[in-house]
Every structure is written in C-alpha cells, then in structure tokens.
C-alpha positions, 0 to 999 in steps of 0.5 A: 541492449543497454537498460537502465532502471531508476530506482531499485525498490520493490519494482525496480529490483523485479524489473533487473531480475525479471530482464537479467532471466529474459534478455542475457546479454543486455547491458543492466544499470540500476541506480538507486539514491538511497545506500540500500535496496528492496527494503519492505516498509510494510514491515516497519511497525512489525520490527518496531513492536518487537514481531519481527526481530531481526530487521534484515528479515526486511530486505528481500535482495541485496546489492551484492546478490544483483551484482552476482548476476551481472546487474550493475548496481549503483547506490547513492547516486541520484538522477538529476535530469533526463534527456529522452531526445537524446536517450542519456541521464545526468546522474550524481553520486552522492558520495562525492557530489561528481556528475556524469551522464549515462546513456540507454537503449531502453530506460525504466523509470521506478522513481516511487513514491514519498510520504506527503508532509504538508507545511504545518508550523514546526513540522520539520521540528526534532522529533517529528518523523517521516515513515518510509525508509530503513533509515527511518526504521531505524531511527523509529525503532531508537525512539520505540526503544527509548524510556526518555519517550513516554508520549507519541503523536501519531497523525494519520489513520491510514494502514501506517498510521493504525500499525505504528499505534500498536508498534507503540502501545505494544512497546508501553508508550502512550499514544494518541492518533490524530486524523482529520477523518472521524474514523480509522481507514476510512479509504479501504473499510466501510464504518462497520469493519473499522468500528470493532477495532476502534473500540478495541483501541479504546480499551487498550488506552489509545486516545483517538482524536478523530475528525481532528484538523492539525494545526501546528506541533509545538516546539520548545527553545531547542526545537523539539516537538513537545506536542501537537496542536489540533482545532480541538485539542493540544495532545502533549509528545515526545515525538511525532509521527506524521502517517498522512499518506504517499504521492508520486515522486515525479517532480523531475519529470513534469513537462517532460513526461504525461502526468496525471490524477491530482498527485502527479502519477505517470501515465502509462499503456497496457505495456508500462510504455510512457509517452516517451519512446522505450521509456517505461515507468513502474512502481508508485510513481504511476497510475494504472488501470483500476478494473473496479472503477474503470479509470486510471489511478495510482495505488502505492502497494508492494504487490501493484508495485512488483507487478509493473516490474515484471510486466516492464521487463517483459515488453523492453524488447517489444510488447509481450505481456500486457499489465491485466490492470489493479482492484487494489487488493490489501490487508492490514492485522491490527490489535487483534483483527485480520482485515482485507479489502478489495475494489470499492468500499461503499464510501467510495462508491457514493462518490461516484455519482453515475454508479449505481450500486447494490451491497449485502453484509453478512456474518457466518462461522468460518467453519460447522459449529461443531468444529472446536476452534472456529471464528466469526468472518463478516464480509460484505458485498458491492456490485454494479447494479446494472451490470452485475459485475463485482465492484468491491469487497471487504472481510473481516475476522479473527482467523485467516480468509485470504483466500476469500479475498484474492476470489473476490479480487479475481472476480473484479478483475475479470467483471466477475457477476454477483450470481456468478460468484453466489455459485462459485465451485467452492470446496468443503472441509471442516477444517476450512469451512462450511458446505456453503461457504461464507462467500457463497452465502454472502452472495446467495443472499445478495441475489435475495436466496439465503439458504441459511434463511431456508433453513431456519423456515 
C-alpha cells in the first residue's frame, strides 16, 4: 500500500506516525510546501514575549526523525493538481521549480488552513504581517526585539490577536488593537469573562479600539505602514498585525471535492473519507461533527487537528475507528487570567433561533477557605432546555481548572444532562477543592438546589 499525505503539520505528522505504527510495510510520502514540519503556532506569542526562550522548543518532530522511520519526507514541494480518476498528483519542487507526478493507493489531504487577509488599501504595505508560520515567528520575534519598533497595530481580538498584545506590551511596545467587535474573544467567552481582562489591558496601557471597522493602513513614500486608518480613529504604527482569523486552504480542490460551511472546509464521514474513493482529508482544512450544535463545521485547532490524523490513519485499510466528533474545547492565558471554553457560548447560542436554552453563572473558592493559597473560578453553564443535555461551558481564574473543563467537554460529547453532571463523582482534597466541587455547585444550582444557598438559611 502506497500512501501519500499532503501536508505535514500538526495532522499530517500524526497521520505518518500513526500509519508507519499500523501499516509496516506501506510505502509512506509526506509532502509538504514549506522547509519545516510540526511547527506549533500557538506558541508564536509565547517565544515573542520572551516565555519561551528557545524557539526549537516549537516543533514537536522533524524531518530527520520521520525519515529515520521510513517516512519519506519532502519538503518544499507543493502539489499543483490532483487526479482522483486516475489516483496520481502533479507536485513541484520549489527549489527548482521541476514538475513530477506521484501516484497513490491511499491519499490523505492535510492542505490546512491559512489566515484571512482581506483586500484593505496598503495591506500588503512593509510592515504589515501575517501570523502562521515559523517563517513569521521569526520575523515577528526580529520586530518585538527591535528599538526602531515603538508602535504596533494589532487587528483582530481573537486568541492571537489577544496574546500577540501581551507578547508586545510585555517587550514595552505600545500597542493598540483593532476589532470590528466591541469586545474581545467575542466567539468563545460571553461578556462576563472577557470584561475582567478588558479592564486589566486597560490598566496595563493597552489602547483598544473596539467596534472599530478597518479602513486602510497608511503607507509613507517607501511603502511602509506608518498607521492604520479605522471608521473611527487613525492609530499611528511601525508595524501591523493582521489577527483576523483563519479559513480552509481548499481552493485547489473546489469542483473536485465536496466543499462545504461558508469557508470552504471539506466534507468528510465519520471515517475522514472524502467523496473521493481512498481520499481522506484531516486537519484545518475540513469540517467535522460539532457534538455541541449538531452540525458540520470547521474548527482550526491543534487538538481537532491531531485527532483527524489519527482517526485517518486508522481507516486507510478499511473503517476502523470512527472520529466521536468536536465541542470545540479551547483555552487562552492572558495577562493574568487562565480562561477555557467549550461547546456554545450564550452569544452563540442566541443565534440559533430554534434552540432553546437555559445557563447559570456562578463563583466559588477553588478550594476551603481555610487553605492558605486559593483562587476564585467562575463558570457558567448552558444546557438544552428540552433535552437536558450539556450544550456549553466556560471558566475562568487565576489557578488551574483544566480538569473542569475537559468534564464538561466530555459531557457535551456524550449528551451529557444538567443533572447528571450536578451529581458527577467528584473527589475531595483541600489541595484541589472543596466537598462539593465548584462544577457540582455550578450545576445543583442550575437545577435550582444550591447547597451553599442551604447553608447560609
């Protein structure tokens, strides 16, 4: 069996591994454009901000390590075209621009994603970057690093957006966000948990220019940015960020392939089959099962990302493992603040007209009062209102309550109820948290039986 995987990221590097593990005698080609592989973006502002220090610390594999395992490898080489009737690719290596076609038995399509940069006057001006690749990183890290760099634009109050903020302030830049929304991480957390660290970016000096629409970026005579024009305002720059999101990069395949949702994401089974015969697609570029809204969508995270990988590699041969779906599970730390959120915020929620939902917010001591270091957590609840079932939840703190969260996703996936979790076999240490845990409580008192209430009466 000859397989060949389009792209080695975070999916594809997983889909080699997993099918080099299952299938030891299969012919395995990795082809990757770029001159690197497994590079964790989500570590970009981290190495920016000087938290992380070493910037090989964000690759979690390498192309010396796959070819050690009998994984051909080939960066720099792009795939032009695809030919499922006659199972081949049409491939060019980038280092000499020389074409040549490759075939395949089984073919897994890991194209990814690419960040939305839409056609604003002088966008594509010096000085206004993208966000992706390690080739940024670096060339983000340059401009964090340089004193000639006083004033940064960042647009986009998404996760990147938000930590490319702090990377920046913590480095002493100036620096101003830009979003068309009139708050942060208005996708993921509901107005009550992105406030808090709204008003903390405001004291640390941050200027937000929320539900600001982005007009153009002012260049000078040379072509560089020098600053960034919005319906409301004109925010001087040295550079500029652009953070406004991610789509599909899926282009090659439209007509070819089932395409679907607004951006473009490849439709796939349980199984990660495309309409293709033995064409699978993972990663970015395709739209999954969401347990939390019932539909088809495309979530870009690493985690969905990985998963595919594996599920993919697993059915090359025939149907194996089926892919259980996405909640959409996520975190973000920023200036201070441990967020995570899962399933449907209440935003999203509203805009579905036919759902009917219920929510509870409540905040507790992670732990007895009596232990000497402690936090506050708040979380919050959403539940179908006819059903029962789990349908979101967010928390945040100051301390750690990953666990918290991963429960709760559990739960949306497995059409966990409100009650259910209310009784969840929770245990208790002082160290960790309290005879009824903040979840429970959260829960018993979305069912109306708070027994902190019972206490106090």
């Amino acid at each position: 069996m000859k397989i060949v995987v389009v792209g080695i990221n975070h999916a594809g590097t997983h889909t080699v591994l997993a099918a080099r593990k299952l299938y030891p005698n299969a012919e395995i080609i990795g082809i990757d454009r770029n001159t690197n592989i497994s590079f964790l973006a989500c570590g970009i502002a981290l190495w920016v901000g000087d938290v992380v220090k070493e910037s090989k610390g964000l690759f979690y594999s390498n192309v010396d390590f796959l070819q050690k395992k009998n994984i051909d490898v080939r960066t720099e080489q792009e795939v032009i075209n695809v030919d499922f009737k006659n199972k081949s690719i049409t491939v060019k290596n980038l280092k000499d621009d020389k074409e040549y076609t490759e075939t395949y038995d089984k073919l897994v399509l890991g194209t990814g994603s690419w960040p939305i940069v839409p056609p604003f006057e002088g966008v594509n001006a010096e000085g206004v970057k993208i966000c992706k690749l390690y080739q940024h990183a670096q060339e983000i890290k340059k401009l964090a690093l340089s004193k000639d760099v006083k004033n940064v634009v960042v647009v986009g109050a998404g996760y990147i957006g938000i930590e490319l903020v702090e990377a920046f302030h913590i480095q002493g830049k100036t620096v101003t966000l830009v979003d068309m929304a009139n708050r942060i991480m208005p996708r993921y957390f509901d107005e009550e948990f992105t406030s808090p660290i709204q008003n903390t970016m405001v004291k640390e000096g941050i200027n937000l220019a929320l539900g600001e629409k982005l007009i153009r970026f002012v260049t000078n005579d040379e072509g560089h940015v020098v600053s960034v024009d919005t319906d409301k305002g004109n925010y001087p720059c040295d550079i500029a960020l652009m953070a406004i999101g991610f789509r599909p990069n899926t282009g090659m395949f439209k007509g070819k392939l089932d395409l679907i949702t607004p951006s473009g994401a490849i439709k796939t089974n349980e199984y990660m089959e495309t309409s293709e015969k033995d064409v699978f697609a993972i990663g970015d570029s395709v739209a999954t099962f969401n347990n939390a809204t019932g539909k088809l969508g495309s979530i870009a995270l690493a985690t969905n990302a990985v998963r595919t990988g594996v599920v993919a590699a697993f059915n090359l041969n025939g149907p194996k493992l089926k892919h259980p779906g996405v909640q959409g599970t996520n975190g973000i730390s920023v200036f201070g603040y441990n967020l995570t959120s899962v399933g449907l915020s209440e935003v999203a929620a509203k805009m579905d007209k036919d759902l009917e939902y219920k929510t509870v917010l409540h905040t507790d001591n992670a732990m007895p009062e009596f232990m000497p270091e402690n936090h506050k957590v708040t979380a919050k609840l959403l539940w179908d209102a006819k059903t029962q079932r789990i349908i979101g939840g967010q928390i945040a703190s100051k301390g750690h309550h990953e666990d918290a969260i991963i429960a709760i996703s559990l739960a949306i996936q497995t059409k966990t109820t409100i009650q259910d979790l209310a009784l969840l076999d929770i245990f208790f240490l002082p160290h960790f948290d309290k005879p009824v845990h903040w979840l429970s409580e959260t829960a018993l008192k979305g069912i109306g039986f708070s027994l902190e209430e019972l206490k106090k009466n």
